[in-house]
ZADO-1210 file (C-alpha; in nm, 4 decimals, padded with zeros to 6 digits):
<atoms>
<atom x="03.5195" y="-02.0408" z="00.5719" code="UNK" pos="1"/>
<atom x="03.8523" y="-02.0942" z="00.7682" code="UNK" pos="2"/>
<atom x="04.0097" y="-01.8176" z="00.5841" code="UNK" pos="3"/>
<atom x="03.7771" y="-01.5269" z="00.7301" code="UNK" pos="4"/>
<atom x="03.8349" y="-01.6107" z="01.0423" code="UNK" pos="5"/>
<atom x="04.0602" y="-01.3883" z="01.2669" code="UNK" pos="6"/>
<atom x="04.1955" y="-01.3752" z="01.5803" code="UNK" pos="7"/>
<atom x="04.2137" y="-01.0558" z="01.8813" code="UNK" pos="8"/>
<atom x="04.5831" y="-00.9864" z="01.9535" code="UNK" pos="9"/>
<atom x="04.4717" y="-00.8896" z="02.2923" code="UNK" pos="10"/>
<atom x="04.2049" y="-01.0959" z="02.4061" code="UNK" pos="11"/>
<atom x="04.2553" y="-01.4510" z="02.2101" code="UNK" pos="12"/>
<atom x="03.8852" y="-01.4745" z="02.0988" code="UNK" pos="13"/>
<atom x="03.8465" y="-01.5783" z="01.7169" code="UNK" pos="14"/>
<atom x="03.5777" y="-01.3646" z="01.5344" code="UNK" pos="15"/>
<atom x="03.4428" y="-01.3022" z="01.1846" code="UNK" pos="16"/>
<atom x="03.4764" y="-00.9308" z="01.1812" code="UNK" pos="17"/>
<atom x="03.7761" y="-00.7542" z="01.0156" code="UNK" pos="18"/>
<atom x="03.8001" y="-00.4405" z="01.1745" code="UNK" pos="19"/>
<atom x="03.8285" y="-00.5207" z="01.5263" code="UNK" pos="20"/>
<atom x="03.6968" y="-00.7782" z="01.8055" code="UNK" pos="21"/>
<atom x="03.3448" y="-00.7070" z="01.9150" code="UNK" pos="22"/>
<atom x="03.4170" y="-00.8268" z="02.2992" code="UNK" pos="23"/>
<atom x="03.7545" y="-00.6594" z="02.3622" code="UNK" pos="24"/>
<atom x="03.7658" y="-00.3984" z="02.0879" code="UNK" pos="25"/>
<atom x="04.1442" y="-00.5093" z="01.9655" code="UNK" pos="26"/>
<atom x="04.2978" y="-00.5526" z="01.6577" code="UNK" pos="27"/>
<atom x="04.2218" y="-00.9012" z="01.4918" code="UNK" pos="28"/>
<atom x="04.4632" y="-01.0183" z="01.2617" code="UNK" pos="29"/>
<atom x="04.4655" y="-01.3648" z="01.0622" code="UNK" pos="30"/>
<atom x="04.5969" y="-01.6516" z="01.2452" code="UNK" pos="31"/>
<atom x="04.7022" y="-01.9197" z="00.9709" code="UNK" pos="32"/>
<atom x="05.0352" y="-01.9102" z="00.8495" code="UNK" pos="33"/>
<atom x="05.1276" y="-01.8169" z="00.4934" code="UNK" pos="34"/>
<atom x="05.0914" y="-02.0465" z="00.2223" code="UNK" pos="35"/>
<atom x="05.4021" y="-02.2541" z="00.1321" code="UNK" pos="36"/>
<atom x="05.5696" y="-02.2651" z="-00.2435" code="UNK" pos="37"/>
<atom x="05.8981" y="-02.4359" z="-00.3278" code="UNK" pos="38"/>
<atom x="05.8772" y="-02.1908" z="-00.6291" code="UNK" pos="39"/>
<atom x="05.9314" y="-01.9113" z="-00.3470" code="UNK" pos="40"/>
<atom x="06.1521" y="-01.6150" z="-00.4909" code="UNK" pos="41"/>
<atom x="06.1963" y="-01.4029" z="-00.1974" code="UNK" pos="42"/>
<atom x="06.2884" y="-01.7000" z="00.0064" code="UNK" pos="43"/>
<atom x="06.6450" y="-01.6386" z="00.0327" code="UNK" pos="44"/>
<atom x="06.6212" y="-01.2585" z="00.1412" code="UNK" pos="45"/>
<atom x="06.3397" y="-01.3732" z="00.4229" code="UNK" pos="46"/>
<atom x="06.6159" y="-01.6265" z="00.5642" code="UNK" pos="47"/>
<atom x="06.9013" y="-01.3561" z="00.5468" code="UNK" pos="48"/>
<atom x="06.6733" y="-01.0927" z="00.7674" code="UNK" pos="49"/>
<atom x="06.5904" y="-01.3371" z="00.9705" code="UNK" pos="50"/>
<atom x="06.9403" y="-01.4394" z="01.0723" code="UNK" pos="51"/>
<atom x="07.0570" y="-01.0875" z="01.0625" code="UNK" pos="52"/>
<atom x="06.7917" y="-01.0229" z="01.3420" code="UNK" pos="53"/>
<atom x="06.9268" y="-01.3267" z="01.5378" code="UNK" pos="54"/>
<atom x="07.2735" y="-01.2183" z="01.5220" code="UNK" pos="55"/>
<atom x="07.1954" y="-00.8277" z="01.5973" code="UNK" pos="56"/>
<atom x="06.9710" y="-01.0142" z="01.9218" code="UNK" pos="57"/>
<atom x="07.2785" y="-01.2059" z="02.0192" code="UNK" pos="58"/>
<atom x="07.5208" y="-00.9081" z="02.0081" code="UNK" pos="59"/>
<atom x="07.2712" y="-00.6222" z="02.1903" code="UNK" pos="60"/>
<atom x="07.2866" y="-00.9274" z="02.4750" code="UNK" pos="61"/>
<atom x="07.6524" y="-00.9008" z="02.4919" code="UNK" pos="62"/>
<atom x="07.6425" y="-00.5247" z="02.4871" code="UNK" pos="63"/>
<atom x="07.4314" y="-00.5293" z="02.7896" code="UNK" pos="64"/>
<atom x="07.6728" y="-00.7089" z="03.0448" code="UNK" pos="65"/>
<atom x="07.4663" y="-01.0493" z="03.0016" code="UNK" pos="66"/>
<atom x="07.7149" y="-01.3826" z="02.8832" code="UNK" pos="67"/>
<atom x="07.5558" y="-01.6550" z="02.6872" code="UNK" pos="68"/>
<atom x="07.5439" y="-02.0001" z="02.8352" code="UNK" pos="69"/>
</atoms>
C-alpha cells in the first residue's frame, strides 16, 4: 500500500487519489524516491546532466554581478 500513496505539490497532504488532491485540488505526485540498481545503465548520463546543470547555475551567478564566497 505505500506505493499508491501520493503527495499535493501545493498543499503537503498525502492522499490515495491519482488525479489530484481532494482538499486543495493540486497536482499529487509520488513521493518515494526511485528504486536503486547497481546494474543502472543510464547512470552515467544522469550524473553528467546533473553536473552540467551545476556548472551552467554557477556561471548564470557570475553573469549576474554576484561573486561566489
Amino acid at each position: 500500500m505505500v506505493w499508491l500513496l501520493r503527495r499535493c505539490s501545493e498543499c503537503g497532504r498525502y492522499t490515495l487519489r491519482k488525479d489530484n488532491c481532494p482538499s486543495c485540488g493540486g497536482r499529487v505526485k509520488i513521493p518515494h524516491p526511485a528504486k536503486f540498481s547497481p546494474d543502472d545503465k543510464d547512470a552515467k548520463y544522469r550524473i553528467a546532466l546533473k553536473g552540467a546543470n551545476i556548472k551552467d547555475e554557477g556561471n548564470s551567478n557570475n553573469r549576474e554581478g554576484r561573486s561566489q564566497t
